[in-house]
DOBAVEX-268439 format. One record per atom (N, C-alpha, C): residue in one letter; z, y, x. Coordinates in steps of 0.001 Angstrom, whole numbers, plus 500000, padded with zeros to 6 digits. Layout:
! DOBAVEX-268439
AZYX...
This chain:
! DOBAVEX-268439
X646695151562244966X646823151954243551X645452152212242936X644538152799243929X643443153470243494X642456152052243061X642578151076243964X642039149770243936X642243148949242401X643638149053242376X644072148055241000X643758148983239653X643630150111239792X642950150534238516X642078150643238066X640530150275239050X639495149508238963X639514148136238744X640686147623239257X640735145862238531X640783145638237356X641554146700236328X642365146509235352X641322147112234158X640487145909233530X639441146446232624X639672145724231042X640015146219230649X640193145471228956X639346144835228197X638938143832228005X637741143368227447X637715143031225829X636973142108225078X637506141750223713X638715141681223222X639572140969224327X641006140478223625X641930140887224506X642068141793225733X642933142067226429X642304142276228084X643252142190228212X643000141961230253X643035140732230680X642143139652231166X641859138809231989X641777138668233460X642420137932234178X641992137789235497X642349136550236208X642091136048237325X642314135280238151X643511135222238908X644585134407238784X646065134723239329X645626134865240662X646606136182241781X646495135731242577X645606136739243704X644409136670242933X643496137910242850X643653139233242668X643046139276241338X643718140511241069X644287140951240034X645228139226239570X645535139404238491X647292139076239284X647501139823239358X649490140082240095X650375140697239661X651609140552240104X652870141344239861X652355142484239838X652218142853241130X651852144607241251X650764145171239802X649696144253239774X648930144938238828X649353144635237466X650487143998237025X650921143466235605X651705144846235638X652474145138236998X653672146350237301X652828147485236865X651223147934237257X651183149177237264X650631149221235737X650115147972235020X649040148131233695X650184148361233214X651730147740232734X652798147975232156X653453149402232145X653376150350233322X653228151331233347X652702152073232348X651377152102233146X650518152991231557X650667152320230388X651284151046229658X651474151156228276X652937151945228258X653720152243229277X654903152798229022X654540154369228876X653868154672229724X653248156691229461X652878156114228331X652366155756227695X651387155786226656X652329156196225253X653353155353225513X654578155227224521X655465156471224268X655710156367225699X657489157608226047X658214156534225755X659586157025225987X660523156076225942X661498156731224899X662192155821224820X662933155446223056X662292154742222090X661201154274222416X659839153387221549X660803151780221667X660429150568220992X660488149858221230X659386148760221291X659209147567222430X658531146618223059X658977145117222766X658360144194221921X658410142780222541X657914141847223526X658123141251224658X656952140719225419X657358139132225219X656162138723225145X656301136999224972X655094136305226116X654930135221226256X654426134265227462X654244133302227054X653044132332227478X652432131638227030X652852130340228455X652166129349228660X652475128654229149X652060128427230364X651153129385230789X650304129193232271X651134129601233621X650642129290234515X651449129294235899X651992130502236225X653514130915236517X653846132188236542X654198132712235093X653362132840234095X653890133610232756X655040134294232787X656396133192232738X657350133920232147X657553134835233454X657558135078234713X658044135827235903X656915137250235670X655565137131235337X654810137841234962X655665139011233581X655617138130232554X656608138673231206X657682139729231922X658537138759232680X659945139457233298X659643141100234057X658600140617234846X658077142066235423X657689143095234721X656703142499233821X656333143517232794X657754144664231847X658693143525231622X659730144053230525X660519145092231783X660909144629233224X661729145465233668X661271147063234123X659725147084234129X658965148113233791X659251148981232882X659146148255231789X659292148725230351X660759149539230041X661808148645230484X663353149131230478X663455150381231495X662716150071232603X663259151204233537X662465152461232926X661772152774232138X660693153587231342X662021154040230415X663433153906229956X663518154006228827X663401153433227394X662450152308227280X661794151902226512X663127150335226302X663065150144225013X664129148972224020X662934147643224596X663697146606224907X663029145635224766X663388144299225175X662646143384224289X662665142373223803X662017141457224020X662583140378224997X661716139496226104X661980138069225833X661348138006225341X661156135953224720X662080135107225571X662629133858225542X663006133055226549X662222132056226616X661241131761225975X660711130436225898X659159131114225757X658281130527226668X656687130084225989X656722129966224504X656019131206224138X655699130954222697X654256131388221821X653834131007220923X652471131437220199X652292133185220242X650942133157220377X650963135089219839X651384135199219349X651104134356218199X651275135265216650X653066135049216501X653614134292216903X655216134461217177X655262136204217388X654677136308218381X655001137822219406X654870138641218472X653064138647217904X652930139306216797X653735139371215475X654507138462215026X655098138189213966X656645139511214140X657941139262215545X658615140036216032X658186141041215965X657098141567216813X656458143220216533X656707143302215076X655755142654214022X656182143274212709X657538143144212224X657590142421212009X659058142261210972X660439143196211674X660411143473212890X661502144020213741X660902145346213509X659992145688213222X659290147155213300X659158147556214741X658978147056215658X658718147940217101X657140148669216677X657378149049218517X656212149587218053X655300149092219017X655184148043219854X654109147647220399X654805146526220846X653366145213221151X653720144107221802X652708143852222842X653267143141224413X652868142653225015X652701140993224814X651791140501225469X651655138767225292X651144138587226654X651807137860227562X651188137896228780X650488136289228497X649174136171228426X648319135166228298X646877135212228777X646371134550228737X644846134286229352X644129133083228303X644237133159227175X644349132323225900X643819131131225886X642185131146226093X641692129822226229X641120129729227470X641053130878228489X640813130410230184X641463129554230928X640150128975231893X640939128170232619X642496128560233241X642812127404233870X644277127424234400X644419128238235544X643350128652236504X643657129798237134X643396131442236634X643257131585235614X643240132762234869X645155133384233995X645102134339234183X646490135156233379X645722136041232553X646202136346231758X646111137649231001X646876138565230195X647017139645229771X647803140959228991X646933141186228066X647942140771226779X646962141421225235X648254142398224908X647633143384224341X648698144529223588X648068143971222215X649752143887221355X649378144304220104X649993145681219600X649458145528218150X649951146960217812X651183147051217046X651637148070216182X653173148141215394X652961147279214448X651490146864213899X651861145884212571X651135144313213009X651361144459214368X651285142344215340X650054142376214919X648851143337214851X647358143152215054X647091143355216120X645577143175216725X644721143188217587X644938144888218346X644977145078219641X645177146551220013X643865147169220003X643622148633218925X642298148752219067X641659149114220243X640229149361220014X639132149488221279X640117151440222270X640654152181221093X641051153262221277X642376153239222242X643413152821221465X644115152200222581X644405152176223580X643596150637223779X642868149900225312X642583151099226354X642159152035225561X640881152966226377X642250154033226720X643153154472226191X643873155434226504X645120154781227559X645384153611227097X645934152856228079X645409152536229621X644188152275230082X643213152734230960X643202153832231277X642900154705230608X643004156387230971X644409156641231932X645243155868231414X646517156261232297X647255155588233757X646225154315233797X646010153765235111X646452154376236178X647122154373236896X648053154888238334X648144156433237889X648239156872236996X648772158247236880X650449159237237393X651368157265237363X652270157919237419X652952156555237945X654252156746239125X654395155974240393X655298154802238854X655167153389239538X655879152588238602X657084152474238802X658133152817237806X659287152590237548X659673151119237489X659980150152238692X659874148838238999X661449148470239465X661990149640240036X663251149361240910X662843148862242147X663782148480242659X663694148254243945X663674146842243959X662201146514244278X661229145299244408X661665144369243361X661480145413242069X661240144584240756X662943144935240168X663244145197240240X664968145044240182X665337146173238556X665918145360237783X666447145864236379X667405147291236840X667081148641236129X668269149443236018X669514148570235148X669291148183234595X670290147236233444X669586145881232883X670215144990232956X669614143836232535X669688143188231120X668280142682230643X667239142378229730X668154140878229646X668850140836228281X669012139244228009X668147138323227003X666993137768227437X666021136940226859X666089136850225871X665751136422224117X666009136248223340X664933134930222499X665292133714221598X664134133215221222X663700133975220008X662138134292220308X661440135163219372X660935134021218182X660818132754218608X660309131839217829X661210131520216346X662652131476216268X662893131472215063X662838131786214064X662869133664213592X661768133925212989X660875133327211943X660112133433213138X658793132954213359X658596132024212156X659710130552212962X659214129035211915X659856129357210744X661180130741210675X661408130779209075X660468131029208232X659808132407208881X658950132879207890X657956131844206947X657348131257208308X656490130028207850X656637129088207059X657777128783207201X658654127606206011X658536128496204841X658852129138205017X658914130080203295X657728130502202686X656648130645203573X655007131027203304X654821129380202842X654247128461203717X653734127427203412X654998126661201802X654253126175201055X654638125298199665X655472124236200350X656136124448200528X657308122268201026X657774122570200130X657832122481198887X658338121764197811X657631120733197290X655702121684197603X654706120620197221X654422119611197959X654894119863198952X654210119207200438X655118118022200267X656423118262200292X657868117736200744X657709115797200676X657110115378199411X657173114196199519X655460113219199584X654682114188200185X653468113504200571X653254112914202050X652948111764201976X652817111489202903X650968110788204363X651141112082203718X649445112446204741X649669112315206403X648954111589207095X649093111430208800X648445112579209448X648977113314210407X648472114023210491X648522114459212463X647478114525213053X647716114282214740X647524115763214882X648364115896215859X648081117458216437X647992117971218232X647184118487218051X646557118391219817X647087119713220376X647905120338220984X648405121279222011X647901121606223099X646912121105223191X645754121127224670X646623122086225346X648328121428225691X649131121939226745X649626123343226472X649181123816225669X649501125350225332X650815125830224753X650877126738224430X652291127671223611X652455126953222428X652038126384221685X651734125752220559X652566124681220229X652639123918221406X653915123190221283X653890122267220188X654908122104219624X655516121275218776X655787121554217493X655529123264217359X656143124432215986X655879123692214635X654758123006214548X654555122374213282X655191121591212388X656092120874213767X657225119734212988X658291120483212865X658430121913213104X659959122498212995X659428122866211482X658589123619211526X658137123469210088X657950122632208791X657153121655209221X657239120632208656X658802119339208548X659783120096208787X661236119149208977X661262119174207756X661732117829207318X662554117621206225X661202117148205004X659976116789205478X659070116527204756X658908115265205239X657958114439204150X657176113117204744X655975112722205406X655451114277205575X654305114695206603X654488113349207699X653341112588208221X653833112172209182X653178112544210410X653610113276211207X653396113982212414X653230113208213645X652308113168214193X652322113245215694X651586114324216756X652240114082218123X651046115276218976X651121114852220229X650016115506220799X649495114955222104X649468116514222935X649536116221223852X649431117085224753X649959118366224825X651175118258224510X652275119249224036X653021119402224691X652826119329226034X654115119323227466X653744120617227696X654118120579229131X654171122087229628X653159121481231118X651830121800231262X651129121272232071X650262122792232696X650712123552233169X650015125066233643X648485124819234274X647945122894234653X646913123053235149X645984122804233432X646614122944232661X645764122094231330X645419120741231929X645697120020232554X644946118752232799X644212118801233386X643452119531233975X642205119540234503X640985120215233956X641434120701232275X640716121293231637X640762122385231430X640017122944230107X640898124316229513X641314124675228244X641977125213228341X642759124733226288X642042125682225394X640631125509225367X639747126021224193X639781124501222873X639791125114221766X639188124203220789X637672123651220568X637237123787221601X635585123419221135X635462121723221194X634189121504220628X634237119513220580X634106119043221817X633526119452222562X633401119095223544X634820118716224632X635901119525224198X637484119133224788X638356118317223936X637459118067222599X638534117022222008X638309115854221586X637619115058222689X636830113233222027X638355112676222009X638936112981222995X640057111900222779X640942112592221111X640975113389221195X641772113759219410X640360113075218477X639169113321218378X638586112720217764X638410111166217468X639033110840218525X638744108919218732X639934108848218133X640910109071218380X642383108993218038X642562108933216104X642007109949215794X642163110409214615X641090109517213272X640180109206214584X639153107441213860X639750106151213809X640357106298214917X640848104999215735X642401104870214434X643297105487214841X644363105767213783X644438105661212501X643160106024212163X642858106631210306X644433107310210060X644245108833210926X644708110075210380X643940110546209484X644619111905208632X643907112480207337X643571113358207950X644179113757208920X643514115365209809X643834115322211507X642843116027212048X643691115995213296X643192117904213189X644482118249214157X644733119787214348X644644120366216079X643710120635216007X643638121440217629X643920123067217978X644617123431218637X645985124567218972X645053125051220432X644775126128220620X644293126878222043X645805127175222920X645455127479223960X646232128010224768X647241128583224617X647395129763223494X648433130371223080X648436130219221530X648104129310221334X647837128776219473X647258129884218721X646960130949218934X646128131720218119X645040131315217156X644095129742217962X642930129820217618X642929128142217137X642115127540216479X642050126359215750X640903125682215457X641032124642215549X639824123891215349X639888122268214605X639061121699214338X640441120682213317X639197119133213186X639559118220213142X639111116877213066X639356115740211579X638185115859210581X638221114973209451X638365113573210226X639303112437208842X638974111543209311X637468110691209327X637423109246210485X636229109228210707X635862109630212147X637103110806212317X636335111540213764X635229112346213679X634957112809212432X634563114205212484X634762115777212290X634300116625213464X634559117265214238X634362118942212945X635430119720212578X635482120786211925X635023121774212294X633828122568212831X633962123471212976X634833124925212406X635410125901213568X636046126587212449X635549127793211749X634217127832211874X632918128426210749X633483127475209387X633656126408209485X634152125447207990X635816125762207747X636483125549208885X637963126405208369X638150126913207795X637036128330207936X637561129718207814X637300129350205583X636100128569205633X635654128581203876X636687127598203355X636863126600204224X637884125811203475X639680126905202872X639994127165203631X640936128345203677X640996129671202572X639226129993202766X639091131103201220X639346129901200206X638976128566199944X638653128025198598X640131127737198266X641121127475199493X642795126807198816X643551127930198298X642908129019199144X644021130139198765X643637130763197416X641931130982197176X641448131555195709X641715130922194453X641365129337195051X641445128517194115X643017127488193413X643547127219194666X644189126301194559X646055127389194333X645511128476195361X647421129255195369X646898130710194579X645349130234193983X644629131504192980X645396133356193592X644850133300194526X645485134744195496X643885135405195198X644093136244195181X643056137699195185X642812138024196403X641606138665196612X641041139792198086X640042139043198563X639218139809199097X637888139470199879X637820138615201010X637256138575201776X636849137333202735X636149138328204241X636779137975205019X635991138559206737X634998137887207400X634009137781207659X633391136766208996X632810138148209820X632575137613211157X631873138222212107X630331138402211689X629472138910212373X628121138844212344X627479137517212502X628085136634213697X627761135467213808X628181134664213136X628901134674211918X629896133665211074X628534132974210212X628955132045209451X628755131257208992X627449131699207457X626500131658207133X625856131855205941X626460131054204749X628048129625205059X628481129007203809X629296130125203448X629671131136204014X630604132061203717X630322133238202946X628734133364202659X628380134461201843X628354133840200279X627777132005200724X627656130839199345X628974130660198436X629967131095199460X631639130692199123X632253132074198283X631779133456199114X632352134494198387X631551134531196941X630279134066196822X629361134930195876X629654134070194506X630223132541195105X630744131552194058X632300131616193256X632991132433194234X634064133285194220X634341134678193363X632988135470193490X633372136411192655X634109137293193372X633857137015195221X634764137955195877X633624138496196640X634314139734196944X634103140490198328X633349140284199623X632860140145200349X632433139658201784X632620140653202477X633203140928203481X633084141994204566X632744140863205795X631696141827206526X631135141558207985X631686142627209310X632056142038209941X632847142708211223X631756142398213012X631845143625213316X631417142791214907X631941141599215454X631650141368216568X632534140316216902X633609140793217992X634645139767217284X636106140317217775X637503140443216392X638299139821216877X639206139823215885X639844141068215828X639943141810216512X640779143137216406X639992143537214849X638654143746215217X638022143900213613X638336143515212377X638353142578211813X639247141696211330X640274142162210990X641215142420211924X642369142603211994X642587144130211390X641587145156211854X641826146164211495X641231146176209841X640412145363209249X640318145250207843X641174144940207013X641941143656207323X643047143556206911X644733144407207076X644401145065207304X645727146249207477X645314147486206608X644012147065205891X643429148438205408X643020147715203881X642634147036203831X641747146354202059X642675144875202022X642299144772200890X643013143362200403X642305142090200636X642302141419201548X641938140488202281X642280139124202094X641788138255201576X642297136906201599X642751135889202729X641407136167203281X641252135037204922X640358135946205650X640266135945206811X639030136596207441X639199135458208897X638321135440209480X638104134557210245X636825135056211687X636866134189212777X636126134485213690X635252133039214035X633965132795214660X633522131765215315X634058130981215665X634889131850217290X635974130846218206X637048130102217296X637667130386215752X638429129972215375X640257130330215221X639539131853215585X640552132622215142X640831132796213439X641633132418212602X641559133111211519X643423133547210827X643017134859210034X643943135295209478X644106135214208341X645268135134207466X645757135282206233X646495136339205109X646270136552203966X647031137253203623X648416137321203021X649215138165203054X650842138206202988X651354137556204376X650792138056205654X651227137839206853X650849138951207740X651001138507208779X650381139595210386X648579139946210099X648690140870210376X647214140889210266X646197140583211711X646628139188212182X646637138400213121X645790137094213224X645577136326214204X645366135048213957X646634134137214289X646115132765213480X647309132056213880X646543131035213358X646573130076214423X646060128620214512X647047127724213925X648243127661214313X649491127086213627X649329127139211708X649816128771211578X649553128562210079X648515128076209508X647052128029210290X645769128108209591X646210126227209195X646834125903210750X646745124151210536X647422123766208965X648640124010208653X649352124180207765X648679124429206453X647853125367206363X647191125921205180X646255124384205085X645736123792205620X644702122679205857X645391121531205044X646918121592205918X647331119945205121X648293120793203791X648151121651203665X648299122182202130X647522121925201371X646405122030201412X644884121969200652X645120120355200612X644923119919201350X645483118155201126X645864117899200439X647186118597199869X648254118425199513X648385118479197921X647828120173197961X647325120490196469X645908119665195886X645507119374196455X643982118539196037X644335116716196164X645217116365196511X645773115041196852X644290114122197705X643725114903198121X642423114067199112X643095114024201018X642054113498201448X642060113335202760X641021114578203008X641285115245204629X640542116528204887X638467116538204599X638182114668204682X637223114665204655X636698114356203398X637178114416202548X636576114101201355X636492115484200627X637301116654200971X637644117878200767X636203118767201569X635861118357202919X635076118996203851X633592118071202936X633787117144202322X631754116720201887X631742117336200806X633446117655199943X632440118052199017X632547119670198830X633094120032199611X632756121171199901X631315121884200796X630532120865201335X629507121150201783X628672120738200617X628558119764199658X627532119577198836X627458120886197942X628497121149197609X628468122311196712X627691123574197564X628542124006198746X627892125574199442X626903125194200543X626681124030200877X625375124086201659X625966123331202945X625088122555203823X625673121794205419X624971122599205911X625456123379206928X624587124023207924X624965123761209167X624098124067210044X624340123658211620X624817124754212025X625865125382213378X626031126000214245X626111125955215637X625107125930216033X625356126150217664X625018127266218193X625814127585219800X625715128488219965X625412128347221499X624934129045222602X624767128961224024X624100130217224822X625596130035226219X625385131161226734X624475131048227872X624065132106228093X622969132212229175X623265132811230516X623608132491231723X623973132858232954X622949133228233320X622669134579233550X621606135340234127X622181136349235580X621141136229236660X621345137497236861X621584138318236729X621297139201235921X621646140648235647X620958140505234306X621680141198233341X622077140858231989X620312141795231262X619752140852230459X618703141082229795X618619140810228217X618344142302227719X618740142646226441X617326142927225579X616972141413224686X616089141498224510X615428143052223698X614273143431223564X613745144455222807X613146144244221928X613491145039220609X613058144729219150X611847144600218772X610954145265220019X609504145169219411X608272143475219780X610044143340220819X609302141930221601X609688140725221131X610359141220220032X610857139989219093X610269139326217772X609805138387217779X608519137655216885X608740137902215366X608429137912214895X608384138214213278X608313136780212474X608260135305213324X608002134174212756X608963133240213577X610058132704213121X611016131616214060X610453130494213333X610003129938214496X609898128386214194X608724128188212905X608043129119212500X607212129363211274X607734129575210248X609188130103210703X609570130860209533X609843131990209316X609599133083208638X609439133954208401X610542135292208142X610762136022209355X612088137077209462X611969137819208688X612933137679207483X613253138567206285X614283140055206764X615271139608207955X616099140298207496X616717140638209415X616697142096209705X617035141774211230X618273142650211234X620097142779212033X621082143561212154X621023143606213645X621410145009213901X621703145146215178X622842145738215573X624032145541215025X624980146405214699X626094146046216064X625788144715216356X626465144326217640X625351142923217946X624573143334219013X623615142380219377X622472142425218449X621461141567218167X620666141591217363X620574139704217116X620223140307215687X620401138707214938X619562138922213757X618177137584213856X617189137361213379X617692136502212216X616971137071211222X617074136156209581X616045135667208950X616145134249208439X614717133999208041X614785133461206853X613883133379205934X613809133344204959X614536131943204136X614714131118205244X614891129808204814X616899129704205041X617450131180205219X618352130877206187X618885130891207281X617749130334208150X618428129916209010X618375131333209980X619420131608211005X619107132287211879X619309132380213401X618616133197214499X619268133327215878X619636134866215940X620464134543217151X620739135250217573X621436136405218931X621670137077219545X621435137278221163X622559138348220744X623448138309221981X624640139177222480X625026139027224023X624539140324224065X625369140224225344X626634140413225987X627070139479227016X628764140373227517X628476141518227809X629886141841227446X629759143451227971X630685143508229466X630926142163229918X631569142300231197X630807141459232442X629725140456232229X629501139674232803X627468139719232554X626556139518233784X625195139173233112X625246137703232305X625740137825231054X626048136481230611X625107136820229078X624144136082228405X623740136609226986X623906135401226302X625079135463225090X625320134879224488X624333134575222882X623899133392222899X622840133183221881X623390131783221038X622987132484219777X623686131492218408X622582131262217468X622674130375216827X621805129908215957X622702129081214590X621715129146213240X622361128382212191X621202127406211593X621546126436211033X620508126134210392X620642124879209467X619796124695208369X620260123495207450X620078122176207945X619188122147209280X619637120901209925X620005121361211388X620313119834212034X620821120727213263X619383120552214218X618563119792214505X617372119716214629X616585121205214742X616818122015213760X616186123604213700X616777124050213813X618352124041214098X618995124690214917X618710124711216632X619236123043217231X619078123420218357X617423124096219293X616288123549218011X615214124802218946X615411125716218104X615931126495217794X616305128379217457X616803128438218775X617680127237219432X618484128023220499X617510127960221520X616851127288221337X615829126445223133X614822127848222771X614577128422221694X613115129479221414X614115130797221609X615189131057221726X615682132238222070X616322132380223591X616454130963224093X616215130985225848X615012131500226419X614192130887225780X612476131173226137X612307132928225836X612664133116224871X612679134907224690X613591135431225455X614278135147226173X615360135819226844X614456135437228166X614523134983228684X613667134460229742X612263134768230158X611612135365229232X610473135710229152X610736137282229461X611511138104228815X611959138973228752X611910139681230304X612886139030230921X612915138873231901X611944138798233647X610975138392232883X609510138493233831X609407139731233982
């Protein structure tokens, strides 16, 4: 016991681990526990599961925990999206959700995200009191897992695609007929789009939408680097969009035709401009620290708001449950909306995309140039650094001139991130679980981007001597 409550460490988005390891029944049994002290019982729980090896038997353990606690609950039958899970938590009013996922880790990874009563991010506070209660108290499991009374599954997903049908415009949508490919990189994500999209002239297809627990061989992140074949496809085809879905669809990433590649730093602005402009909605705009500089060009052209968050969607998440929020968004391609969960959701974000289509009658790429001519093309890359033992550069050892250009402006509010006069910037974070230092850069070409990144290896590295 004493062992697995040193395993059990909460990081950005939940608990991660290696199936098998020390990511098991027993330790899903005892972390489920302490969210049950945490609660008392008479509370109510949804738990939902994503598509990786084990999940739903993982889920099952977790919930009969939960029941033998006292505690109401409500256990998915099917692999489904977070924001499904998250969606049930709200609208049902419980008061907490489990998601047993490992989102965009490889295929030998599981993981446990808590959300909260209104299907946001579980805060840092939480996490921490949930931890605090780690083997405090023997698990109510039954006898080797065994229900006091038995849990009849329920699909959490319907819901779900109502709500969505009724959020997204198909009246406008209903008789356009835009191509549109959608990539499941094997995940929870599934197919939800065409339940949505039924009864329209959308014409839909998708790839990799089975149930494959190894991902293929890969891992179901959205980055470019995992999607040449959606990119060739979506050239090759002359689709108007292609749509890429993570692991548990939370997160998004998206392909103009042509076969070029969206970052979702460009999502997140495309998304403020349909909703301000096009469905004319009110409220400010989220990015991280590392987000995008088109996003300060987009609010200030807007007449809106900007809020900056650390990095991490719970942030985010906790803004939007508090101020009036339009879109807020993350790097990885998490982003949220308003008059919903104060959540991400890759699914809706896709949706909102071939809306903008829809209302603008263009293809995604004629929408994405001229939306860069107007707020600016900038580069983003970003790269992590596998170190030994984790080295955090120091402010006084940090140059006052990138690249000969000149640091106007320095935050250290999570990591430190250099600003220069021209724009462009780097920047250094470290994990807080791993010697890993994560370094990002922006810039108006990508050329001065990628040495920002090669001159902040060299400072990290130097550092280091």
């Amino acid at each position: 016991m004493g062992n697995a409550v040193s395993q059990i460490k909460f990081g950005t988005d939940g608990w991660r681990a290696i199936i098998a390891d020390t990511y098991t029944l027993e330790n899903v049994r005892i972390l489920t526990q302490a969210v049950a002290d945490y609660l008392g019982s008479g509370k109510k729980v949804a738990v939902g599961y994503d598509t990786r090896f084990m999940s739903a038997k993982f889920a099952e353990a977790a919930a009969i925990v939960l029941k033998n606690n006292g505690i109401e609950v409500i256990l998915s039958d099917r692999p489904a999206p977070t924001p499904a899970l998250s969606f049930v938590v709200k609208s049902r009013r419980l008061d907490l959700g489990i998601m047993i996922t490992a989102s965009h880790n490889p295929a030998e990874y599981n993981g446990f995200k808590i959300k909260n009563a209104a299907g946001g991010g579980a805060s840092q506070e939480l996490t921490r009191e949930v931890e605090g209660l780690l083997g405090k108290n023997p698990v109510k499991a039954g006898e080797a897992g065994v229900l006091l009374e038995p849990i009849k599954p329920v699909d959490i997903t319907k819901d779900y695609i109502k709500f969505i049908r009724s959020y997204i415009d198909l009246r406008k949508i209903k008789n356009k007929k835009f191509k549109v490919l959608v990539d499941s990189m094997y995940g929870s994500g599934d197919s939800f789009i065409a339940q949505v999209l039924k009864g329209t002239r959308i014409k839909l297809e998708f790839m990799r939408n089975t149930i494959n627990p190894s991902f293929g061989g890969g891992r179901p992140e959205p980055v470019e680097e995992n999607l040449e074949e959606l990119k060739a496809r979506v050239k090759k085809e002359k689709f108007d969009l292609g749509i890429a879905l993570d692991g548990d669809a939370d997160r998004i990433a998206a392909v103009a035709p042509e076969g070029v590649f969206i970052h979702p730093q460009k999502i997140l602005g495309l998304l403020a401009l349909h909703l301000n402009q096009d469905r004319h909605w009110s409220g400010g705009l989220v990015k991280t620290i590392c987000g995008t500089t088109m996003m300060d060009n987009i609010a200030k052209f807007l007449g809106i708001k900007l809020y900056e968050t650390p990095v991490g969607f719970k942030y985010i998440s906790n803004l939007m449950e508090t101020e009036d929020i339009v879109a807020g968004g993350e790097e990885a391609g998490g982003m949220g909306v308003k008059g919903y969960i104060p959540e991400r959701d890759g699914t809706m974000a896709g949706l909102l995309l071939i809306e903008m289509m829809v209302y603008r009658n263009k293809n995604m790429l004629k929408i994405l140039n001229e939306t860069e001519k107007k707020f600016g093309k900038y580069y983003y890359v970003r790269q992590d650094l596998h170190l030994t033992k984790l080295i955090e550069p120091r402010k006084e050892m940090l140059p006052s001139k990138l690249l000969g250009k000149k640091v106007v402006g320095v935050k250290d509010y999570d990591g430190i991130k250099l600003i220069c006069e021209d724009e462009s910037w780097l920047m250094f974070r470290g994990s807080g679980t791993e010697p890993i230092m994560r370094t990002y850069a922006e810039a108006k070409s990508l050329n001065r981007a990628k040495k920002l990144l090669a001159l902040g290896k060299d400072i990290i590295l130097k550092e280091g001597v």
